[in-house]
Structure formats: structure tokens, C-alpha cells
VODO-909716 format. One line per field, with one value per atom (N, C-alpha, C, O): residue in one letter; atom name; x, y, z. Coordinates in Angstrom, 1 decimal. Example, Ala and Ser with C-alpha at 12.3 -4.5 7.8 and 13.67 -1.06 7.14 Angstrom:
res [A,A,A,A,S,S,S,S];
atom [N,CA,C,O,N,CA,C,O];
x [13.2,12.3,13.2,14.2,12.8,13.7,12.9,13.4];
y [-5.7,-4.5,-3.3,-3.3,-2.2,-1.1,0.0,1.1];
z [7.8,7.8,7.8,8.5,7.1,7.1,7.9,8.0];
// end
This chain:
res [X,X,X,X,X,X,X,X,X,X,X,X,X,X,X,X,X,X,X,X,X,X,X,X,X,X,X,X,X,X,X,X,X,X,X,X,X,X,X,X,X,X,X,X,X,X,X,X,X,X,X,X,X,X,X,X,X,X,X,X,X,X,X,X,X,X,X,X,X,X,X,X,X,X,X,X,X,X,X,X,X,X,X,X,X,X,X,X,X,X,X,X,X,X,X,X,X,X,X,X,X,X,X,X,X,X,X,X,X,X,X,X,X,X,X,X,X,X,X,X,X,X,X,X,X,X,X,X,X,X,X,X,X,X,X,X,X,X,X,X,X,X,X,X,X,X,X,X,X,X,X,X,X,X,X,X,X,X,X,X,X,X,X,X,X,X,X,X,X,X,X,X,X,X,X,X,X,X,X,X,X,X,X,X,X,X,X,X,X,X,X,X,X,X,X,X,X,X,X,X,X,X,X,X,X,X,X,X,X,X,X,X,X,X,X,X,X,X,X,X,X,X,X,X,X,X,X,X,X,X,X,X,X,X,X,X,X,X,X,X,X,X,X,X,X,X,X,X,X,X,X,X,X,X,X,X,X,X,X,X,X,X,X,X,X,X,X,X,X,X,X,X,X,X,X,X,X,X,X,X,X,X,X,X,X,X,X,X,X,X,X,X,X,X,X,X,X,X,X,X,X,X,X,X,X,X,X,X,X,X,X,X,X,X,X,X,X,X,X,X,X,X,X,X,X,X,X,X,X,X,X,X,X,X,X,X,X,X,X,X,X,X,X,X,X,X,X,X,X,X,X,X,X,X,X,X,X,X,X,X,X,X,X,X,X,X,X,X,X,X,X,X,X,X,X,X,X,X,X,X,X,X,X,X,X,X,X,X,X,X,X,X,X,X,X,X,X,X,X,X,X,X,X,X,X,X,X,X,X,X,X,X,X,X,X,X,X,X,X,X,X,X,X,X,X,X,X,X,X,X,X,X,X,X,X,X,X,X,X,X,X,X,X,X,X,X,X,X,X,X,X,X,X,X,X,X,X,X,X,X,X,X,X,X,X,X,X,X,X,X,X,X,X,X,X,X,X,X,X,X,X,X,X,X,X,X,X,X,X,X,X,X,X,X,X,X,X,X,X,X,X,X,X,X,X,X,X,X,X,X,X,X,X,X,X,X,X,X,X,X,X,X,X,X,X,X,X,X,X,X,X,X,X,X,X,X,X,X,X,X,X,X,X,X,X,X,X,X,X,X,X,X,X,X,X,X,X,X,X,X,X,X,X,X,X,X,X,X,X,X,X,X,X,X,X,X,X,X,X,X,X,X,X,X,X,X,X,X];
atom [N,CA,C,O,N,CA,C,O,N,CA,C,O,N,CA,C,O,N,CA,C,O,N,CA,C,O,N,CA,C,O,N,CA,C,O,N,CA,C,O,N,CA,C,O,N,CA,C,O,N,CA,C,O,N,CA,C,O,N,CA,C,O,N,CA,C,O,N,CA,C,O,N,CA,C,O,N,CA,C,O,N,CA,C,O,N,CA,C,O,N,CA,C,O,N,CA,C,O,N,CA,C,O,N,CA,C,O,N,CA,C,O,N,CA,C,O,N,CA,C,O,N,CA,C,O,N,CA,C,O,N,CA,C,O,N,CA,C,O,N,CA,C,O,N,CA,C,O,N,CA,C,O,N,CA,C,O,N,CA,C,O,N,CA,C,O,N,CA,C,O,N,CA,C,O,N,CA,C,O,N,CA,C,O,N,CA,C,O,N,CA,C,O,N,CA,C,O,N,CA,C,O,N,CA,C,O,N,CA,C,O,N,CA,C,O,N,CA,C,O,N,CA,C,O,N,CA,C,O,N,CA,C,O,N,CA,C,O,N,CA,C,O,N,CA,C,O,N,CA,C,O,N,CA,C,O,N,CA,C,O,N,CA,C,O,N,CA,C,O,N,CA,C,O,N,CA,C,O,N,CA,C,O,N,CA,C,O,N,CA,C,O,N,CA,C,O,N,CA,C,O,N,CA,C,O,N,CA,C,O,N,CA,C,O,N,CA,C,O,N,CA,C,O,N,CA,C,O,N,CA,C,O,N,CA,C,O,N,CA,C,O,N,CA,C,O,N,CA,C,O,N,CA,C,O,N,CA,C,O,N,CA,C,O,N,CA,C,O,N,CA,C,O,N,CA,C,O,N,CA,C,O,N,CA,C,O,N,CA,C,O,N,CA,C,O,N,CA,C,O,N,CA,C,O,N,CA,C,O,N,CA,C,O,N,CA,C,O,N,CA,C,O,N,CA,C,O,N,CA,C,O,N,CA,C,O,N,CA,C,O,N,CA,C,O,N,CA,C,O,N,CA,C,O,N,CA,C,O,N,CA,C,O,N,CA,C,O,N,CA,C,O,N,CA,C,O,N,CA,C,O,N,CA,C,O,N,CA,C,O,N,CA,C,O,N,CA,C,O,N,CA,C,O,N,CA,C,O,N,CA,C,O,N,CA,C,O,N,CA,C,O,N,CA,C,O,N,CA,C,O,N,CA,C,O,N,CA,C,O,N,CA,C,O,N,CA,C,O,N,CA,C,O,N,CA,C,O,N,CA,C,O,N,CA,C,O,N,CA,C,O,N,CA,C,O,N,CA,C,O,N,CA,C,O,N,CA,C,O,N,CA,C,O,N,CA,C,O,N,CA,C,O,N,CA,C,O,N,CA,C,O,N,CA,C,O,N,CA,C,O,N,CA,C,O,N,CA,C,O,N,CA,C,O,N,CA,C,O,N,CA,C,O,N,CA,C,O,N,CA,C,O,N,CA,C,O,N,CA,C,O];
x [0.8,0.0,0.9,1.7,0.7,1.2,0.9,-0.3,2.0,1.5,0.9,1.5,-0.4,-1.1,0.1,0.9,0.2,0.5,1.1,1.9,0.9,0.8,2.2,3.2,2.1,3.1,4.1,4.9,4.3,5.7,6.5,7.6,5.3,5.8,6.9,7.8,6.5,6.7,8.5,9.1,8.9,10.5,10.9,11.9,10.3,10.4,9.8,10.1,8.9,8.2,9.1,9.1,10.1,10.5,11.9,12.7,12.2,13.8,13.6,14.2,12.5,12.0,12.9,13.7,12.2,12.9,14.3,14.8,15.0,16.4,16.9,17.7,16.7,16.8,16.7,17.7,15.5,15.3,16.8,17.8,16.9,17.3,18.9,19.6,19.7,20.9,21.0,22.1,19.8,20.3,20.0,20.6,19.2,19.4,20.0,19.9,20.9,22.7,23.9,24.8,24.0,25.0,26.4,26.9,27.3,28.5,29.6,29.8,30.2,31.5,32.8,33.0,33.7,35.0,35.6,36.0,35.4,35.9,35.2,35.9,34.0,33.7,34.3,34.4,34.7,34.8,36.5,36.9,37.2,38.7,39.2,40.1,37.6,38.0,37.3,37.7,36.4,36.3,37.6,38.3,38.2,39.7,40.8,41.9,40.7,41.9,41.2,42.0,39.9,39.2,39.3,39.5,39.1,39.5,41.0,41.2,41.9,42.8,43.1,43.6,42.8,43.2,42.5,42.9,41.1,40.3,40.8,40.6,41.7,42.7,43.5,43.6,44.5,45.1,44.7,45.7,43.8,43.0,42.6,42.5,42.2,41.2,40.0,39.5,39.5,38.5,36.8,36.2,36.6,35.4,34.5,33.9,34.4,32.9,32.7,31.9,34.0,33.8,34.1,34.4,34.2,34.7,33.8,33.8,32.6,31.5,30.5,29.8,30.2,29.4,30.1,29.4,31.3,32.1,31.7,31.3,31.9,32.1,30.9,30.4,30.7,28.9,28.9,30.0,27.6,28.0,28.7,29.0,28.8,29.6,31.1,31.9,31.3,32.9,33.8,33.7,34.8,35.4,37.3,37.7,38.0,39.3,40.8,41.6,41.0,41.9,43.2,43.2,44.1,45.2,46.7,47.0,47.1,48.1,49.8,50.6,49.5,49.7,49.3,49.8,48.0,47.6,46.3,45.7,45.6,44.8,43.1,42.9,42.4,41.3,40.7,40.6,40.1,39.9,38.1,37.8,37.1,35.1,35.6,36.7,34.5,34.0,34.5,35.2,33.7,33.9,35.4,35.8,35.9,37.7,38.0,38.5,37.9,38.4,37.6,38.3,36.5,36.0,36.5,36.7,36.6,37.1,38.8,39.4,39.2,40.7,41.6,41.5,42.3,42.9,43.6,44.1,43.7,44.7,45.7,45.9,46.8,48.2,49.1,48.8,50.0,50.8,51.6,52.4,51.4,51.8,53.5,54.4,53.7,54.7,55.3,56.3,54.2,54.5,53.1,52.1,53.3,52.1,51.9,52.8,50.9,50.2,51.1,51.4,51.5,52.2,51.5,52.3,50.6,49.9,49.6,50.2,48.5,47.7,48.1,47.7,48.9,49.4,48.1,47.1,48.5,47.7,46.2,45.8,45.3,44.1,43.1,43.1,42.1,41.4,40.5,40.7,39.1,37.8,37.1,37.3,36.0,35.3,34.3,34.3,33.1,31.5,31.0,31.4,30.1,29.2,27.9,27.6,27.3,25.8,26.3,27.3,25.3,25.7,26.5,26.6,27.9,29.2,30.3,30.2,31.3,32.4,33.8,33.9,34.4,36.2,37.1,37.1,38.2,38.5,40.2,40.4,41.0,42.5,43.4,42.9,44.7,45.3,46.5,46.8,47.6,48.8,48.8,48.7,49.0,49.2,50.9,51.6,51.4,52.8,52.6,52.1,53.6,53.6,55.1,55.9,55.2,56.7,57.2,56.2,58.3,58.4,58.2,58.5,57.5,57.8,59.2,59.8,59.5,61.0,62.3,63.4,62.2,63.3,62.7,62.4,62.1,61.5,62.0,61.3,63.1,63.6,63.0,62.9,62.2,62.1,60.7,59.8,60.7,58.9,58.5,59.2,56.9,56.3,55.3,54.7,55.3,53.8,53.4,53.9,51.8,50.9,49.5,48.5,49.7,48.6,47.0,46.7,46.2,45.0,43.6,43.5,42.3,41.5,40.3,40.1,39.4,38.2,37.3,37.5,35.9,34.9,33.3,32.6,32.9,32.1,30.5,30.3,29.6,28.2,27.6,28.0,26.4,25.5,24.4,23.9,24.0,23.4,22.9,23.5,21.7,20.7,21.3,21.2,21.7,22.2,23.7,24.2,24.4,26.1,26.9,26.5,27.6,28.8,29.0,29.0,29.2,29.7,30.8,30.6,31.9,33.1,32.4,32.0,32.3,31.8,33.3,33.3,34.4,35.6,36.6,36.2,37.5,39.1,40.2,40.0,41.4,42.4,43.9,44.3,44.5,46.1,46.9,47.0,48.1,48.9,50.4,50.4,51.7,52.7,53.6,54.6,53.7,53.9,55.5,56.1,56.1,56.9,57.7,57.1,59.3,60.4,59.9,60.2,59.0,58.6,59.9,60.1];
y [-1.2,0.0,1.2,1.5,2.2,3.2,4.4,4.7,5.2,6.1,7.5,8.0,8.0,9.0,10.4,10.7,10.9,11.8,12.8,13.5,12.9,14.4,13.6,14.3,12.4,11.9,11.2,10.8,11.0,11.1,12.5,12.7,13.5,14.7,15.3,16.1,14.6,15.3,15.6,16.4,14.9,14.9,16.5,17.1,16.7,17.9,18.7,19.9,18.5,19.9,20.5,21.7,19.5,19.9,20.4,21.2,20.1,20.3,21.9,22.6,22.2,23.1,24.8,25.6,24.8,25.6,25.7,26.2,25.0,24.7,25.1,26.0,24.7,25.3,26.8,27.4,27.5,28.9,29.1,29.0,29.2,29.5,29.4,30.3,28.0,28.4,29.2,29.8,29.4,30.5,31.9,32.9,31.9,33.3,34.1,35.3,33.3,33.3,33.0,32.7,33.1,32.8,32.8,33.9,31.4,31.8,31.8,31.1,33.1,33.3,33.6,34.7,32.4,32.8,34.4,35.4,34.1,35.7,36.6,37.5,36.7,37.9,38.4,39.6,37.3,37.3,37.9,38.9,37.3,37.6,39.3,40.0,39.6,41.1,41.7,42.9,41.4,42.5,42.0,43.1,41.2,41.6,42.3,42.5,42.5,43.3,44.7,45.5,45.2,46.5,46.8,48.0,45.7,46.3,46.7,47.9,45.8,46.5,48.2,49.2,47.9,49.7,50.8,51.9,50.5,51.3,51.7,52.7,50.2,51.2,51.9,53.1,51.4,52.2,53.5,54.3,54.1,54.8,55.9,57.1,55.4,55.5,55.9,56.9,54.8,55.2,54.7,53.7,56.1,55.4,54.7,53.6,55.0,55.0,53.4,52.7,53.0,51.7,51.0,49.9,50.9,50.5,50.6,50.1,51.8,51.6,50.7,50.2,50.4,49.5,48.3,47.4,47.8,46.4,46.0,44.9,46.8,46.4,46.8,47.8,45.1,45.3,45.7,45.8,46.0,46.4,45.3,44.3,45.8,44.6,44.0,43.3,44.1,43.7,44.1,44.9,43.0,43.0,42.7,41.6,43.5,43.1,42.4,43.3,41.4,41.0,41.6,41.5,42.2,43.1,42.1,41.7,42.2,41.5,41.7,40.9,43.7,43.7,43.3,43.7,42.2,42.2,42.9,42.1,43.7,44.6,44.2,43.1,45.1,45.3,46.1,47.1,46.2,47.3,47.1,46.5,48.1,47.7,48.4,48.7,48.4,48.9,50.9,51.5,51.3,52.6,52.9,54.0,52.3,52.3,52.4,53.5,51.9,51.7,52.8,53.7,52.9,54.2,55.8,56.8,55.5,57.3,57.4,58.5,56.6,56.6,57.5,57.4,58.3,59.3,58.8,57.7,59.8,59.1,59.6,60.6,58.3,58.7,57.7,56.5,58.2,57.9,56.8,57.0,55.5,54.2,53.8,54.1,53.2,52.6,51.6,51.8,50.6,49.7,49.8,50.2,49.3,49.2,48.0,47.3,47.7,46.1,46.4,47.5,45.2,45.2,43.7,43.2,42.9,41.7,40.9,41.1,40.0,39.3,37.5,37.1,37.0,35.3,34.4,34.8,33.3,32.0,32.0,30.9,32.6,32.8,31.8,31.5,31.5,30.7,30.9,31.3,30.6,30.9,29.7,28.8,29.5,28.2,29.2,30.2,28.1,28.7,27.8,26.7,28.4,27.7,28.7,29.7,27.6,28.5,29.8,30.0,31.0,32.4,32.9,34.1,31.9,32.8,32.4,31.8,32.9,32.4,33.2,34.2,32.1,32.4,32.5,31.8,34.0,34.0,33.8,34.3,33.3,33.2,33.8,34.1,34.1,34.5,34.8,34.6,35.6,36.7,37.5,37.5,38.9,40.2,40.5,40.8,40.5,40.8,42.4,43.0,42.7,44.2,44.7,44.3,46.0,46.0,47.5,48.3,48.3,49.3,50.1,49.9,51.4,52.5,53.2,53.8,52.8,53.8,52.6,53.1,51.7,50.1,49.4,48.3,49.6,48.3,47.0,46.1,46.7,45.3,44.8,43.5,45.4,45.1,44.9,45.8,43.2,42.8,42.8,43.2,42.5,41.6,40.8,41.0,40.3,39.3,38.9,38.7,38.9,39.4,38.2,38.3,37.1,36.0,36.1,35.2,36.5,36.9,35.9,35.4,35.7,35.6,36.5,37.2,36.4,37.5,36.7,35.7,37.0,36.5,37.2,37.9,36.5,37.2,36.7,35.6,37.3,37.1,37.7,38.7,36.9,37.8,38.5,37.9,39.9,40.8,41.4,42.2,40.9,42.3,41.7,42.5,40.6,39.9,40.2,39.8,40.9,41.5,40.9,40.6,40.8,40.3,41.5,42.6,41.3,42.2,41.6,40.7,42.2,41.9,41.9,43.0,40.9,40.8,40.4,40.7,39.5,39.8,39.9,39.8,40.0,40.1,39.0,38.2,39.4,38.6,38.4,37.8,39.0,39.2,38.9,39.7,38.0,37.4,37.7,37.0,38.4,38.0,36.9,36.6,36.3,35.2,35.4,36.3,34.0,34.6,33.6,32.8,34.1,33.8,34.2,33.6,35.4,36.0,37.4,38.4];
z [0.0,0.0,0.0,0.9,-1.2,-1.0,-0.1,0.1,0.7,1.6,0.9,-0.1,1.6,0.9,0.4,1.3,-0.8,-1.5,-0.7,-1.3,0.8,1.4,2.1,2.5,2.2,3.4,2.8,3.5,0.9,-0.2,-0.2,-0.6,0.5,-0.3,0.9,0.7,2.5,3.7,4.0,4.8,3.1,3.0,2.1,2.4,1.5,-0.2,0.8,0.6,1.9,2.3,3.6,3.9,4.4,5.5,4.7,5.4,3.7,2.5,2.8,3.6,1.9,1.4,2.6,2.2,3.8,4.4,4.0,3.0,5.0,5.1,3.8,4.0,2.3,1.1,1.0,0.6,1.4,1.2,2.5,1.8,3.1,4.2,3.8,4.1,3.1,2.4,1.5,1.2,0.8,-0.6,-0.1,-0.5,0.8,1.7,2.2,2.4,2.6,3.4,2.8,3.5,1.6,1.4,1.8,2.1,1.9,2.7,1.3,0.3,1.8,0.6,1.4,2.0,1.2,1.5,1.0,1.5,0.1,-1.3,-0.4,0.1,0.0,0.5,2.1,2.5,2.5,4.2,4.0,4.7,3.1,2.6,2.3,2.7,1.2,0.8,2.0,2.0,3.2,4.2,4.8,4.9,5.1,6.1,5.2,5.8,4.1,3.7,3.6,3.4,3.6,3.6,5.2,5.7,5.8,7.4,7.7,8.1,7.4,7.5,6.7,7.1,6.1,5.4,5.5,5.1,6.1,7.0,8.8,9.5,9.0,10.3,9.9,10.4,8.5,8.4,7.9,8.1,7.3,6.8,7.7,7.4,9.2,9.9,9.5,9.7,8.6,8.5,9.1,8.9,9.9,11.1,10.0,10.2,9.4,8.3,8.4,9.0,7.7,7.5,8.6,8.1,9.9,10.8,11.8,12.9,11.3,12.3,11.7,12.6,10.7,9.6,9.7,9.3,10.0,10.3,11.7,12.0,12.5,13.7,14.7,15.0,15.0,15.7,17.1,17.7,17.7,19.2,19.8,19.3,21.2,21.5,20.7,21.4,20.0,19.7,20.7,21.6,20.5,21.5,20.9,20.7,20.8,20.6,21.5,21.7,21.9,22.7,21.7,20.5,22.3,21.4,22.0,23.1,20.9,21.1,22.5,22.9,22.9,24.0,25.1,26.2,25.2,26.6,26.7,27.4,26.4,26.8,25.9,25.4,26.0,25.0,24.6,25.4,23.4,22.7,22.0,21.1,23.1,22.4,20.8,20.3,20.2,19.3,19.4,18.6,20.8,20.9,21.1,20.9,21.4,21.6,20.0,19.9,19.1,18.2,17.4,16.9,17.2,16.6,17.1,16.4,18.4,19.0,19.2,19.2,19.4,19.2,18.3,17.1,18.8,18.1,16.8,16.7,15.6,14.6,15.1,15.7,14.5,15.0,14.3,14.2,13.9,12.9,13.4,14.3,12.8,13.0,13.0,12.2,14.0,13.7,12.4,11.7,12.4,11.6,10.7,11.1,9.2,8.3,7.7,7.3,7.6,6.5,5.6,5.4,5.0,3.9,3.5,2.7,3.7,3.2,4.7,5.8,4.4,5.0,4.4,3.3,5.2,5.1,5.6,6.2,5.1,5.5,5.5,5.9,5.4,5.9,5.2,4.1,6.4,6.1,7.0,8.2,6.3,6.7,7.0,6.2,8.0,8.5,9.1,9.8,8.1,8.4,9.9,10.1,10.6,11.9,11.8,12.4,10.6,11.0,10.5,9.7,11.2,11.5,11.3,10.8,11.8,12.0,10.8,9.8,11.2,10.2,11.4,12.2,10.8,11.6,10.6,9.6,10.9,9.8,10.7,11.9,10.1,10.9,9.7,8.6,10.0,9.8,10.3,11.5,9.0,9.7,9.2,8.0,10.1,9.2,9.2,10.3,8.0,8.0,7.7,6.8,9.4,8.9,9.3,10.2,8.2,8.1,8.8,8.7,9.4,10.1,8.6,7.5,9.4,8.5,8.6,7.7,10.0,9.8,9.3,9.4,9.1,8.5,7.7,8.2,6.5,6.0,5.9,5.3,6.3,7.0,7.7,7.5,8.8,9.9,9.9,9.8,10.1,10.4,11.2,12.2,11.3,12.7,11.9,10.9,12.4,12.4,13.6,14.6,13.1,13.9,13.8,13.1,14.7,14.2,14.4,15.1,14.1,14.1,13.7,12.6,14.9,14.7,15.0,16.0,13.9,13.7,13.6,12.8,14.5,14.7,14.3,15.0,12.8,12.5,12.7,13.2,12.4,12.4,11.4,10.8,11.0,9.5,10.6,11.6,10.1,10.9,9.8,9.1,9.6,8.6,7.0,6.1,6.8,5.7,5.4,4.4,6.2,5.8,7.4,8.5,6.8,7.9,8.6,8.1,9.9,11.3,12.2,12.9,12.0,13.3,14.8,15.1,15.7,16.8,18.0,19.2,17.2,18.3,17.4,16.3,17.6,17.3,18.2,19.1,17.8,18.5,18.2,17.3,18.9,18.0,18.5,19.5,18.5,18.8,18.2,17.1,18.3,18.1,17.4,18.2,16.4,16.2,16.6,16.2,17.5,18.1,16.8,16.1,16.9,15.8,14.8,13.8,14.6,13.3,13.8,13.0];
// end
């Protein structure tokens, strides 16, 4: 005996969400990639604009001195002319969970006054989809030491 019509179909009907709901959200490495290199040059930039539209309430930066830096830290913070600058973003790789995405990394950055002279800088960023666009919600920066 075949089962009634409504209850072949119950598999295609519960799909059905879950479907709308991936094409809704789409997850793009490429996009998650070009906001960390637009973040970086919006610090260097300082530019609030884009760094108030990146960075959701609540963000939270663990800084590679020790310390931390909200959202309003990072927006009101004086400009001031950098020691060291981006010069490229190593290794990075992105991993979706649901909502979020982690993006890792190194920022190799070089002295403005020795361009010899590196650092690297190991980094995780913690993002969320908010209103359909990606929002920085933490940070995290580490020293890579023998860099």
C-alpha cells in the first residue's frame, strides 16, 4: 500500500525551508577575505565609516599587548601615525558555523622607519550575519613569536 501523497511529499516539504534559508545566506569565503583586507586599510586609513558598519556592538578586541579594545575604543581613538604598516595578510582561512564564520590569519607588517624590519601578527576574527552582511563581533592578535 502506497503512503497518501501528502506523506511522499513530507520529505520535499521539510527540504524546502532549510533550502530557502541556504540561498538566503549565502557563505563566501571571497567575501569574508575582501572585508579583512578592507579592514585593515580602513585602520590604516582610519576610517570610522567603515569600521562603524564592520564592527557590531559589542565587539570586542583582545590586542596582542595584553589589553582590549570595544567597538567605541576603536571608533574614538585618536589618529596617529603608525609605527609599523600592512604590507599583506598570510595563510588565511575561513570556516563557516551556521551564522558565523572564523577567519584566521597573519598580518605581516613592516616598520615604517626600517623596511627590513617585520612583525607578524597571528589573528582571529569573529564574524556574524546581521541584517544579511557580515559584522566583526571579536578580534584577537597574537605576536607570532620567531617572526
Amino acid at each position: 500500500m502506497k503512503p497518501p501523497p501528502i506523506v511522499r511529499c513530507l520529505p520535499l516539504l521539510l527540504a524546502l525551508p532549510l533550502a530557502a534559508c541556504a540561498s538566503a545566506q549565502p557563505r563566501s569565503s571571497a567575501e569574508l577575505l575582501r572585508i579583512e583586507h578592507r579592514w585593515v586599510q580602513a585602520l590604516q586609513e582610519h576610517d570610522t565609516d567603515f569600521l562603524s558598519a564592520l564592527l557590531a556592538d559589542g565587539f570586542l578586541d583582545s590586542t596582542f599587548r595584553g589589553g582590549t579594545r570595544t567597538r567605541e575604543d576603536v571608533l574614538t581613538s585618536p589618529r596617529v601615525e603608525p609605527r609599523y604598516h600592512s604590507i599583506r595578510l598570510d595563510d588565511l582561512k575561513v570556516r563557516f558555523f551556521g551564522q558565523t564564520a572564523i577567519v584566521t590569519g597573519v598580518n605581516v607588517l613592516e616598520s615604517v622607519d626600517d623596511p627590513a624590519s617585520q612583525v607578524q601578527i597571528r589573528f582571529t576574527d569573529v564574524f556574524v550575519q546581521q541584517a544579511g552582511r557580515w559584522r566583526a563581533v571579536a578580534a584577537q592578535e597574537t605576536v607570532r613569536a620567531g617572526a
